[in-house]
C-alpha positions as CSV (number, residue, x, y, z in Angstrom):
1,X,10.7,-13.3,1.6
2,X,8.0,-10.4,2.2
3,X,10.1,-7.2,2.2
4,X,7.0,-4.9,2.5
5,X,5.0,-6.0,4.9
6,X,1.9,-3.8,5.1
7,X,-0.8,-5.1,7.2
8,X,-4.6,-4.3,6.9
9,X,-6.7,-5.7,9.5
10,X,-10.4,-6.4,8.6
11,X,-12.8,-6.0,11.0
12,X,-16.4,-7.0,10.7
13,X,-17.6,-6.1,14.1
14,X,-14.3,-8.4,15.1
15,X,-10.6,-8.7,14.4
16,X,-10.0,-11.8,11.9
17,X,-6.9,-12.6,13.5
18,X,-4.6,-11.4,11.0
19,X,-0.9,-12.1,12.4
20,X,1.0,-8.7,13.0
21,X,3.8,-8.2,10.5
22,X,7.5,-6.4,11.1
23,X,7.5,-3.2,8.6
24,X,10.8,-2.5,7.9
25,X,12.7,1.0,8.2
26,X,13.5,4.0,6.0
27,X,17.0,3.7,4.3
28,X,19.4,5.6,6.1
29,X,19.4,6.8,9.4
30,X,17.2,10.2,8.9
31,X,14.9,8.3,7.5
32,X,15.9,10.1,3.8
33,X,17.9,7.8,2.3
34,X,17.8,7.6,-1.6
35,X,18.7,5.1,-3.7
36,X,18.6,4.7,-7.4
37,X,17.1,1.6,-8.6
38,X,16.4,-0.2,-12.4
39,X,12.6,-1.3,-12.5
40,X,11.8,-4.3,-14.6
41,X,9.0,-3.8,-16.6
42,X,5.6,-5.9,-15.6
43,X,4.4,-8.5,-17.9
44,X,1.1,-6.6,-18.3
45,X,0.8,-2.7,-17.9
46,X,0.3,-2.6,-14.0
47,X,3.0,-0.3,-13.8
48,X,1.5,2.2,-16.1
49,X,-1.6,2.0,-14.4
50,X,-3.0,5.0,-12.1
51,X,-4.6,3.8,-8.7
52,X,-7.7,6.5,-7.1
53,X,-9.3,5.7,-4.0
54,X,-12.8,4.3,-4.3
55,X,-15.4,6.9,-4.2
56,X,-17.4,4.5,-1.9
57,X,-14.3,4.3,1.2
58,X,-14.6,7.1,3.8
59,X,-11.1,7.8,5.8
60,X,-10.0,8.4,9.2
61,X,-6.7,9.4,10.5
62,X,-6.1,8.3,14.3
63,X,-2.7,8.7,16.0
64,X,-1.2,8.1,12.3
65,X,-3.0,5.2,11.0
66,X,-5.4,5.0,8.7
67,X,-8.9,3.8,9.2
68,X,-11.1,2.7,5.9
69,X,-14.4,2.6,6.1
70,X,-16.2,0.9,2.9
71,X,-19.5,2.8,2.9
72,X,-21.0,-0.1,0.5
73,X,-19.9,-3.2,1.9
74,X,-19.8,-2.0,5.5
75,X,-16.1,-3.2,5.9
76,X,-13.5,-1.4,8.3
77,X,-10.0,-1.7,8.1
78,X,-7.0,-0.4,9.8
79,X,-4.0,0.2,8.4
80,X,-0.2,0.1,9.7
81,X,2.2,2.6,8.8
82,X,3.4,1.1,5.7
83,X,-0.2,0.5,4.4
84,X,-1.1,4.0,5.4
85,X,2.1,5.6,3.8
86,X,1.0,3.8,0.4
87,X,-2.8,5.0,1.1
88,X,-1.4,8.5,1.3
89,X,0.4,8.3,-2.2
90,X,-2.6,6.4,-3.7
91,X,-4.5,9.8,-2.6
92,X,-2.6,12.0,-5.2
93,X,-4.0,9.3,-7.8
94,X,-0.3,7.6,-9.5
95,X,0.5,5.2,-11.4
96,X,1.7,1.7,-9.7
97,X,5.6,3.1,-11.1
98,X,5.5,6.1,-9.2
99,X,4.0,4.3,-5.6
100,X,6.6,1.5,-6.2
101,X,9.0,4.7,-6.8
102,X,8.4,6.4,-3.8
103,X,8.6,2.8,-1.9
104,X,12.0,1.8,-2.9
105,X,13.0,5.5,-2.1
106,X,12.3,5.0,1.3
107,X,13.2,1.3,2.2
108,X,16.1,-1.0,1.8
109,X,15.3,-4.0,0.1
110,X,15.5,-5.0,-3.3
111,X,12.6,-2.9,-6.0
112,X,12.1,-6.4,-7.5
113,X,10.6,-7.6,-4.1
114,X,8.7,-4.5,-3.4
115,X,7.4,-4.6,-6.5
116,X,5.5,-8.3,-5.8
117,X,4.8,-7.3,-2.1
118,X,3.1,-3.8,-3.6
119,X,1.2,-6.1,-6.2
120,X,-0.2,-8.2,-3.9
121,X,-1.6,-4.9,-1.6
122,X,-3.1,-3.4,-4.4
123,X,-4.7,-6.8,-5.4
124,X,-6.2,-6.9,-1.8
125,X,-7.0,-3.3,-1.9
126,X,-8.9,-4.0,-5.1
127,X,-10.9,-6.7,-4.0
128,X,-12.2,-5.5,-1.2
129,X,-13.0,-2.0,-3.4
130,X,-11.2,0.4,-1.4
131,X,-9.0,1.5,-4.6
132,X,-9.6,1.0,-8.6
133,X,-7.1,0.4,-11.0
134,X,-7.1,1.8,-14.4
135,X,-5.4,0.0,-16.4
């Protein structure tokens, strides 16, 4: 089960068709709820590692959401709220730990699960350069 579902949609002069994904809510119903949660450590030091935008990806803000621009590749993307909300922390330059943190802060689903789903973002964001990780 994907509990964070953050959606980036490529565009290359064209949507590719990526299906449109559910994010879920904030815990509680101000949107403040905090919860105090037990992270596993990762098999390899992802969690220690600090994530920086890549100097290469230009950013707009329209009506909330993000829009990436990767001045070397050419490459546009567009991201939902939850994608944005992790671009936003990524800004201040943390560690994986502190983004998955700040994520399990503010949603209700298990850390362990928003842990993979947050893996596999930054793995996507990554590869297509918009962020590096120093590990």
């Amino acid at each position: 089960m994907v509990i964070v579902q953050a959606k980036i949609e490529f565009d290359e002069n064209k949507p590719d068709g990526t299906p449109s994904n559910q994010p879920l809510q904030p815990d509680g119903p101000d949107g403040t709820g905090r919860k105090n949660v037990t992270l596993s450590p990762a098999p390899d030091t992802l969690l220690q590692a600090i994530v920086t935008p890549a100097a290469q990806v230009m950013i707009k803000v329209i009506d909330a959401e993000i829009i990436a621009l990767n001045l070397d590749s050419g490459h546009c993307y567009k991201f939902d709220p939850i994608a944005s909300t992790i671009w936003q922390i990524i800004e201040r330059k943390p560690s994986v730990a502190d983004i998955l943190g700040e994520l399990t802060d503010s949603y209700d689903a298990p850390a362990a699960e928003i842990q993979t789903d947050l893996e596999e973002i930054l793995d996507f964001m990554e590869k297509e350069q918009l962020v590096k990780i120093i590990r």
